[in-house]
N, C-alpha and C positions, 0 to 999 in steps of 0.2 A: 686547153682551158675548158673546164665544163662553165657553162652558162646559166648565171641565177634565174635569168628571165623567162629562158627557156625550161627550167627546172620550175617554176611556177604556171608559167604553160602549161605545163606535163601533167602539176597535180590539181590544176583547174580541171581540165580535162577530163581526169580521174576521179576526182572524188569529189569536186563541189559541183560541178553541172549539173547531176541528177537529185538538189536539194532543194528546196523550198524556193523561190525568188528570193525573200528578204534574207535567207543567209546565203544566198550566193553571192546579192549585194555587199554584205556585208564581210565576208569572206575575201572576196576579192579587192578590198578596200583596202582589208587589213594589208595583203599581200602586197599590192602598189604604193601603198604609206612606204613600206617597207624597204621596196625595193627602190623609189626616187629618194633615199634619205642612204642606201646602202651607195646607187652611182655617185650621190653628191659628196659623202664619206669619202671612197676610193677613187670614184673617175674611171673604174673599171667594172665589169660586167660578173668578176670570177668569181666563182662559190667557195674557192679555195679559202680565201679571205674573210667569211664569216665562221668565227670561232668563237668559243666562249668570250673573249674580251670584248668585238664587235659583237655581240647581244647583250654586254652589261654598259657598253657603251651606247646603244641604242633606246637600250631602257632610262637610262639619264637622260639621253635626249627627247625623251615621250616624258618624264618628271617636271623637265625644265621648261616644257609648253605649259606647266600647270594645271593638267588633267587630270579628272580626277581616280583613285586609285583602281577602281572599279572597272571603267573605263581603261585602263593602262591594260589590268590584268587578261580583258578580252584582247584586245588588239595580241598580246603577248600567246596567247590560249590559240590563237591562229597560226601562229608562227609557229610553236612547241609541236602541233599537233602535224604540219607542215616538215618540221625537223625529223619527226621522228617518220613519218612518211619517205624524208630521203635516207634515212639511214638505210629502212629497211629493201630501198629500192637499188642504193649505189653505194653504199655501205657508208655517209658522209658521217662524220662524228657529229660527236650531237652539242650542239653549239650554244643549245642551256643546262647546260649541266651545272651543278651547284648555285645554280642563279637563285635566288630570293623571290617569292610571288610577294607581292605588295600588299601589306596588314590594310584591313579596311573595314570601315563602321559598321557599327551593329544597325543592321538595314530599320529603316525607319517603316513605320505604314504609310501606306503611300493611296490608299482607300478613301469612301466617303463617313462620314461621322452622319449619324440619324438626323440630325439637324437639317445636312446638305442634300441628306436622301429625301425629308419630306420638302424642302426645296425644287428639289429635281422633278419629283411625280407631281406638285403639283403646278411646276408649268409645262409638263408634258398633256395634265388634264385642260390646263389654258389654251394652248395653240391645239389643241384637239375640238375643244368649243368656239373658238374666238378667229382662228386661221381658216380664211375662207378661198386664198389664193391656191389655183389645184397643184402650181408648182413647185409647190412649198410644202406637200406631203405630210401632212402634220401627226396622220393618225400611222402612216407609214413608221416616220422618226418615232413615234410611240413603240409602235412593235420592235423596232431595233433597239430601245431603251432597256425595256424589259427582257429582251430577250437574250440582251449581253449580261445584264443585273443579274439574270436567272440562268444562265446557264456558264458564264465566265468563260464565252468563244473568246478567241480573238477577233479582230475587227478583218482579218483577212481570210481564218474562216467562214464566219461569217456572208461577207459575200460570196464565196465558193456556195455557198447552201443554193441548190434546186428547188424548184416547188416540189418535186417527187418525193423527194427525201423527208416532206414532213407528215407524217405518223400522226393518229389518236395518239397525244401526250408524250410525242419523243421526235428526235429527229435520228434517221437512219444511213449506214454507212457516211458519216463525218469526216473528210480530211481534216487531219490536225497537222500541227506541225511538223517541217522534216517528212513530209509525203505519209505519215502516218495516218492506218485509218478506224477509229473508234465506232463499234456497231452501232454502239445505239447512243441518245444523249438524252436526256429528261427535258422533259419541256413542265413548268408548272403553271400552272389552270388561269394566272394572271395573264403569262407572256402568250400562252394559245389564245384568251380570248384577244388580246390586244391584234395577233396577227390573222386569226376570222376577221375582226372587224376591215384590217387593210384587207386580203385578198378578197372580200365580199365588195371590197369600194374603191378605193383607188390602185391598187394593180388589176383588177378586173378591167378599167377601160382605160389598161394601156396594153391589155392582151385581146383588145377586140380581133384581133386579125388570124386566134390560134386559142386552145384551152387553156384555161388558168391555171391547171394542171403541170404544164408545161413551163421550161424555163429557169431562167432564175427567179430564187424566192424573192428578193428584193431586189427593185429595181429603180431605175429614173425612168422620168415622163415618156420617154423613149421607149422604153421597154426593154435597155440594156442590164446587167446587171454593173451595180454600184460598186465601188472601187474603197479599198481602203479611203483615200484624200474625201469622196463621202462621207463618208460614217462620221469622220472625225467632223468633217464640217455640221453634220447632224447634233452630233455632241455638243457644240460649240452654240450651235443654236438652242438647243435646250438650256443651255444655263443661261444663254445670253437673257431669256425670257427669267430665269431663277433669281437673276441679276438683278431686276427692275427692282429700285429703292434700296438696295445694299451700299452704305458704306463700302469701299474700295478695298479697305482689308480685311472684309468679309463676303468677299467673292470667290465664286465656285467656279474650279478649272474644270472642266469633264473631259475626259476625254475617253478613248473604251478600254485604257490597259485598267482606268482607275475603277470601271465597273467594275472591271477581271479580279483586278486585289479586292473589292468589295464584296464580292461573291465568295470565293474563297478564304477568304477571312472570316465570315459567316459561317461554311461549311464546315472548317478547323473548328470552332467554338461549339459547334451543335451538332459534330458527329465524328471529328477527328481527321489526324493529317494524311490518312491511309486513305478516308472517303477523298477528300480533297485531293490529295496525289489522284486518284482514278480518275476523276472529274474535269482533270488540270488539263488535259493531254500531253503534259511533263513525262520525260522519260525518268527524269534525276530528283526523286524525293528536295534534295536541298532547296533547288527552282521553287518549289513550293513554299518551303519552309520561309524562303527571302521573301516571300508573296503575303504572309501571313501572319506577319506581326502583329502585338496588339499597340492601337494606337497610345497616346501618351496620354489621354485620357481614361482611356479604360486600363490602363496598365497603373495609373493611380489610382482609380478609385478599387482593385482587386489589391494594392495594397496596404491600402486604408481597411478594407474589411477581412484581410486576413485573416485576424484572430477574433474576429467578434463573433460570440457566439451566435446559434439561429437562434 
């Protein structure tokens, strides 16, 4: 009896370990969903036993949890990719064949509208004037605003950045995602000045002990560098301040994927999906293309003025 668990073992081993943290997480999630839903199926361990019916049977049962399509097709896109992994290793057949990937919405924008953008900068100019507690980093959380609005890192690159790494108007050798590494990045003249003014002032006297030169680029009072769960809490504080006297259902969620779509969406509109693909650190034009929608506002008002003349 060859062993699924084992056989997941194998291609952890192989081919996810040397990937990014979040898709390894993620990766191995899918593979354990998997595999405690294939023991409770059978009650046995066998690989013999996953064939095309047990994968159209599993996919019903990922439907009937009510997930949504998108969601489904990932978890699914781990498995496929896994399958085809053991054909070519132990010759298994391949256990999606003729399977259906699951039709799913035309992706929505998932960005900020101009409204929520001069919302956003100016309570990041508020807690930059008005935030006097040093804990609380306020001109720090500014540079990290800007500098995801303007360069559309992810929040986990982002904290990978070294003070080294940052350039007159660029940031140099970039891990992106999937251990990928991008030369150079564009830094523009807002998100530089915002982060002069942090290392000139609050990471400067939390690097009393070494050069400022040195380290990570953003840090906590510590002088560690910041972590994903960070950032996002950063985010979370800038709107909380954007928030003050908003009605409830015109409240701003920030978070840093939604600068990313904002950025990018931007880029698409004023230079095209080739600048943005480069920009992206996407290997797969499409990842972009899903990033880049126009909202449902501007997607009505371009076709309102379709045909009007200039």
């Amino acid at each position: 009896m060859i062993s699924l668990s084992q056989q997941i073992s194998a291609y952890i081993k192989a081919c996810v370990i040397g990937r990014s943290p979040q898709t390894r997480i993620a990766k191995t999630a899918d593979l354990d969903r998997f595999l405690v839903w294939y023991f409770n199926r059978f009650g046995v361990n066998d690989l013999e036993l996953w064939t095309v019916s047990t994968s159209g049977e599993y996919l019903a049962h990922l439907e009937a949890l009510g997930l949504k399509a998108n969601t489904i097709n990932r978890y699914v896109a781990t498995l496929k990719t896994f399958a085809r992994w053991l054909h070519r290793t132990i010759g298994h057949p391949d256990p999606w064949s003729g399977l259906r990937q699951l039709v799913v919405d035309f992706p929505a924008y998932r960005g900020l509208s101009r409204r929520e953008l001069m919302r956003l900068r100016a309570a990041v100019d508020q807690r930059a004037a008005h935030v006097v507690r040093r804990d609380q980093s306020p001109i720090r959380d500014g540079a990290i605003f800007y500098t995801l609005l303007h360069t559309g890192l992810r929040a986990s690159e982002l904290c990978q950045l070294d003070a080294s790494q940052l350039q007159p108007g660029r940031f140099l050798q970039v891990r992106r995602k999937g251990s990928r590494i991008q030369s150079e990045i564009p830094i523009p003249t807002i998100a530089r000045e915002w982060i002069d003014r942090y290392l000139a002032g609050e990471r400067e006297a939390t690097c009393a002990m070494w050069d400022v030169q040195t380290g990570p680029l953003f840090q906590n009072k510590h002088g560690n560098r910041l972590t994903v769960y960070d950032v996002e809490a950063i985010c979370e504080r800038i709107a909380d301040q954007a928030n003050v006297g908003l009605p409830v259902q015109d409240r701003i969620h920030l978070t840093p994927h939604r600068l990313r779509h904002t950025f990018l969406r931007e880029v698409v509109k004023h230079h095209g999906l080739e600048v943005a693909h480069k920009l992206s650190g996407n290997v797969n034009p499409s990842i972009v293309f899903r990033y880049t929608q126009p909202s449902a506002e501007e997607a009505s008002d371009m076709v309102e003025k379709l045909y009007h003349e200039e």
